[in-house]
N, C-alpha and C positions, 0 to 999 in steps of 0.2 A: 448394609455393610458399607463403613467408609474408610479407607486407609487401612483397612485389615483388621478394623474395633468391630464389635459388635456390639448391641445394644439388645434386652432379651425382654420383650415387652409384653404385659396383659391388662388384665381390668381383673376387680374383682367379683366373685362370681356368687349365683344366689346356689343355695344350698335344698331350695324348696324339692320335694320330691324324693331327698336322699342327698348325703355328701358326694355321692359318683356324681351326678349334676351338675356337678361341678366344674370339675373336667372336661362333661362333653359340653358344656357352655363356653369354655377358654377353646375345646377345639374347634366348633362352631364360627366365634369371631375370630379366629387364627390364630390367637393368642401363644403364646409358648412358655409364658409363666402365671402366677394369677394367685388371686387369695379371695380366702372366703371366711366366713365366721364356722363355729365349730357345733355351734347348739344355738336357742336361742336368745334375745339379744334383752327378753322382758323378766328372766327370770333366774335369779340368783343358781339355780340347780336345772342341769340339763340329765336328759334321759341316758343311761348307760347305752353305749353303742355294740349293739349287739354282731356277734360273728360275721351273719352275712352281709351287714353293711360294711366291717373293715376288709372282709375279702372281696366286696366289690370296685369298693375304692380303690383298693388296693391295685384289681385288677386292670380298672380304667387307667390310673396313672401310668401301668405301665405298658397297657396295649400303645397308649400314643405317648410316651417317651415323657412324661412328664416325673422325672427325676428330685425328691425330697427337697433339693438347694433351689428348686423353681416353684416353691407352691410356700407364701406365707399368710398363715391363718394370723386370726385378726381376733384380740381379745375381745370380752364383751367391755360397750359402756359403762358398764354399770360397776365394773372394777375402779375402785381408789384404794393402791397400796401404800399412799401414805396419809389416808383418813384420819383424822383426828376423832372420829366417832369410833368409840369401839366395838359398836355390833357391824360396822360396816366394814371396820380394817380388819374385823378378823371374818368377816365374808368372803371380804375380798383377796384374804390368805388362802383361803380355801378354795375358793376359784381357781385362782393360778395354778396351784397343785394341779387343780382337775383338770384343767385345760391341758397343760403340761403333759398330761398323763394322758390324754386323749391324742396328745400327738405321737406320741411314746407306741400308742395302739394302733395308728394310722403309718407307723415307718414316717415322721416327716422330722423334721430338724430344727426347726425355729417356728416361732411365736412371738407376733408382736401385739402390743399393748401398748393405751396410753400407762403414763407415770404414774398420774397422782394430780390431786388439789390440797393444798391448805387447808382450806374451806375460810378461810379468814381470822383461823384458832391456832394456828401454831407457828412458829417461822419453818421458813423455806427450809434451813440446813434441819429442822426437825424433821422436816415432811423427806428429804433425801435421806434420813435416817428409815426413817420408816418404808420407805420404798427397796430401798436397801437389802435392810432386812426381812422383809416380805420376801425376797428375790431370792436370798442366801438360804432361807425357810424351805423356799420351794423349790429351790437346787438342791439338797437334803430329803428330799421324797420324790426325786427323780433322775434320768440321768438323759446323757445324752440333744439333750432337747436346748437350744439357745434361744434365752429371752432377751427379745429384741424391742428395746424403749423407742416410742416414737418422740421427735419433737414436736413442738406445742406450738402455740400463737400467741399464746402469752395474755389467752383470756381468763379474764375474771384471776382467781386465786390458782390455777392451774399450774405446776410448775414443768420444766423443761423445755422451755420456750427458749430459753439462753440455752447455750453449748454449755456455758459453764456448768449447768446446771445436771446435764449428761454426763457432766463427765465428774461430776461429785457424785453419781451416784455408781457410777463405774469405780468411782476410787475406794467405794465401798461395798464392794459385792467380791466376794474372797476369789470365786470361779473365775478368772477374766477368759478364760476360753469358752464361758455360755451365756457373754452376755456382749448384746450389737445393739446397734443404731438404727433406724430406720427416718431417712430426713424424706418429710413430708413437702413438696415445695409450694403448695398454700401457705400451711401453718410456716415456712420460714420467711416467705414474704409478707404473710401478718405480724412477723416479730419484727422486722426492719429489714431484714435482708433483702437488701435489691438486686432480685432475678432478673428484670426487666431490663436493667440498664447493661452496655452494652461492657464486657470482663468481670457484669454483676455475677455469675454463675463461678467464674474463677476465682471470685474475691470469695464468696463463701465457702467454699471450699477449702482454700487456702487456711482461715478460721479455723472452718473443723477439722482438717488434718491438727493445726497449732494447737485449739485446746483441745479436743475430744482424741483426735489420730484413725485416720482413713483404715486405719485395720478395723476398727471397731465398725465399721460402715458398710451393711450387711442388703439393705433397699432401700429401694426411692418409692414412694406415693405421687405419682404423675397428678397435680388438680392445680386449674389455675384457680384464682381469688377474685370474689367477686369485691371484696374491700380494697381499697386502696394502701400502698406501701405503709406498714406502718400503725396499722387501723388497731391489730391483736385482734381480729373478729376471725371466728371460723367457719369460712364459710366457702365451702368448693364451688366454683364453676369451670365446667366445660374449655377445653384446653384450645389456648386462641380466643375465647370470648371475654377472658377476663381482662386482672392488671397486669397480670405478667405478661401475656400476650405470646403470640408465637414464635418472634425474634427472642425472647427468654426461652422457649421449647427448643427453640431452634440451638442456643449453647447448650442445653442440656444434652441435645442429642449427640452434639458432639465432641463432647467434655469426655478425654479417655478414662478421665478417674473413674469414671460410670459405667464401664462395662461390664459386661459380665456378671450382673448382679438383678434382679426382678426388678421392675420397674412397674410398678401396679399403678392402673387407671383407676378410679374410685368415683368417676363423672362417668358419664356414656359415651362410648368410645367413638363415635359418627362424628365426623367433624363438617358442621352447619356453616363455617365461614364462606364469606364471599360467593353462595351457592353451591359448592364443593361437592361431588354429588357422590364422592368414593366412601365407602365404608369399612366397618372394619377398620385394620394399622394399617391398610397402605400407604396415607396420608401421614403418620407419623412416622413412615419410611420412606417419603418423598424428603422431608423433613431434616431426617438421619443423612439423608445423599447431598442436601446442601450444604452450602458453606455458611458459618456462623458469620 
């Protein structure tokens, strides 16, 4: 707690054993928000979730207070809704439905997912069509659930890398009340955004309220980069070990725009710096109490 903000932080968590596993893993490392994937990650079609797993899940979320706006599931890889292949974009239509619907069964509220690639076969504003549409598709066999695009790094043919590119496809999704953002702060320091540098955190921001708009701006993905500004490489490390560095953690934690909202670890939450020997977020609540 600093100045009265708060900051609501976890990591994401394995699901091995059962979805409640989840839960008691985020309770475990202290966590107080946290995401996890919903099924597995190798296979286009996940197993029905049967009763006693969503009244377990169910049950753990709320023996320890973990409330539906604190827990964002994580689509699979293997999703591209704006594929230029058509046995894949309509896979991958069919996925999000199901995912969607899986949170629908679990009581949760959002789901994020990457966009989309090109693949090298179509232009960009096609692939925003097709992502688009995919989304409007799957708001139409569901309700209540908001799907949250993550941004990108801006590798290979991927798009979402650019704000602008978020926010073309917001401009095309009919529901704008079930569809958010999720800024990843690797992938935005692989597209150019410089975290590191010192009002780097406020400049970005600034951005995305301008093109996208801070309403739409639903989590953060806590991972530093092991590439350099600029690189478009995706590639997470360990918070403080990378380029962003911890003076970059360190605005983040105190940037008010950022409160109140998941902030998922997706690196291993232990912070190895300079010998550090505390575990768990204490360290990223040392962090939170200083000054940027």
């Amino acid at each position: 707690m600093e100045g009265g903000r708060r900051k609501l932080i976890g990591a994401h968590m394995s699901i091995a054993g059962g979805l409640w596993n989840a839960v008691q893993g985020s309770v475990t490392i202290g966590g107080c928000v946290f995401g996890m994937f919903l099924g597995s990650q190798r296979s286009w079609k996940s197993r029905p979730l049967d009763e006693k797993a969503l009244a377990r899940f169910r049950q753990a979320c709320s023996q320890h207070g973990f409330t539906p706006d604190r827990i964002l599931p994580h689509g699979s890889y293997l999703l591209n809704c704006g594929s230029p292949k058509p046995d894949v974009y309509e896979k991958s239509r069919a996925m999000l439905i199901d995912e969607l619907k899986r949170c629908e069964q679990l009581g949760l509220t959002m789901f994020n997912f990457h966009p989309g690639s090109t693949l090298h076969d179509i232009t960009v504003e096609e692939c925003l069509d097709r992502i688009a549409d995919s989304i409007n598709h799957a708001h139409q066999h569901t309700t209540g659930v908001t799907t949250v695009i993550e941004n990108m790094s801006c590798q290979g043919n991927t798009v979402g890398g650019k704000f602008s590119e978020l926010r073309g496809i917001i401009d095309r999704v009919k529901d704008k009340s079930r569809i958010g953002v999720c800024l990843d702060t690797c992938h935005a320091f692989a597209a150019g955004y410089d975290l590191s540098a010192v009002g780097g955190v406020k400049k970005m921001l600034d951005e995305f309220d301008w093109t996208v708009g801070l309403q739409y701006l639903k989590a953060v993905h806590l991972n530093d980069s092991k590439g350099k500004l600029g690189c478009h490489l995706d590639r997470h490390e360990n918070i403080g070990e990378g380029e962003i560095g911890l003076e970059g953690f360190r605005q983040i934690m105190n940037e008010p725009r950022l409160d109140n909202m998941p902030m998922i670890l997706e690196t291993p939450v232990r912070y190895r710096g300079r010998g550090c020997p505390v575990q768990g977020f204490d360290w990223l609540i040392c962090l939170l109490c200083s000054q940027a």
